[in-house]
N, C-alpha and C positions, 0 to 999 in steps of 0.2 A: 775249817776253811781259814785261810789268811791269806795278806794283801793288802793292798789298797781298799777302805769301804767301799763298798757298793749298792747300790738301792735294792737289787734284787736277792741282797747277801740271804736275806732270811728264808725269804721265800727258795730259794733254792735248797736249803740249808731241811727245812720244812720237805721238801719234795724226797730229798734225800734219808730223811729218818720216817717219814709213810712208805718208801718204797722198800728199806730193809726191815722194816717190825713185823710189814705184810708178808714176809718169807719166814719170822723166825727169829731175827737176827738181834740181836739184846744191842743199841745204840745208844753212843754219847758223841756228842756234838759239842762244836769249839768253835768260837767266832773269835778268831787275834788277828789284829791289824800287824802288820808289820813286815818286814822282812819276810819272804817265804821259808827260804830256805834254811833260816835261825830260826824263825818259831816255832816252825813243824817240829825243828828237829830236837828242838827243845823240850817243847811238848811230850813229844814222844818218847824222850830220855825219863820225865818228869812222871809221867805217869805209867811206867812200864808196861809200855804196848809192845804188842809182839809182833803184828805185820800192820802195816800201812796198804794201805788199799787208794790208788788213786785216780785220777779222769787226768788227760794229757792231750793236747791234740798239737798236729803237726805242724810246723813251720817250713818254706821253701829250704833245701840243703845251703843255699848260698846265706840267708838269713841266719841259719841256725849255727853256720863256719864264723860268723863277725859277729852277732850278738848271741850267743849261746844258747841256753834254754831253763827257766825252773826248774822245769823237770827234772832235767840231764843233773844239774845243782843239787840236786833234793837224792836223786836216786845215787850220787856218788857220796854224800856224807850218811847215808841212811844207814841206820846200823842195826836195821832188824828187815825180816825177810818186804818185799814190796810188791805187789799187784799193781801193773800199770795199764789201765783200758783207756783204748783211743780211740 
């Protein structure tokens, strides 16, 4: 997860590694402040991950034409495959 801190940063963070261990799925978890779309992608250079897996939700088409999107940010410098659920 990165951004701005958040109060609910952990607990989410927490909801997200109970809900993929209860399927199976081996998790590691990241809490970095900063820049989204530099950390992640940092990150994810740094530790050779192979897909990014991420939560996205939508902005109005006129919203997302004058201020852009993370997302959009994130998914154009990504350099490994991505899973985007909205």
């Amino acid at each position: 997860m990165s951004g701005k801190p958040r109060r609910d940063s952990e607990k989410q963070l927490d909801w997200a590694r109970s809900t993929l261990e209860e399927t199976g799925f081996e998790v590691s978890l990241a809490l970095i402040h900063g820049d989204t779309e530099r950390v992640i992608a940092q990150y994810v250079h740094e530790q050779s991950i192979d897909m990014l897996l991420m939560g996205a939700y939508g902005h109005s088409p006129l919203r997302s034409l004058f201020l852009g999107s993370k997302t959009t940010d994130l998914l154009r410098s990504a350099k490994v495959p991505t899973l985007l659920l909205r």
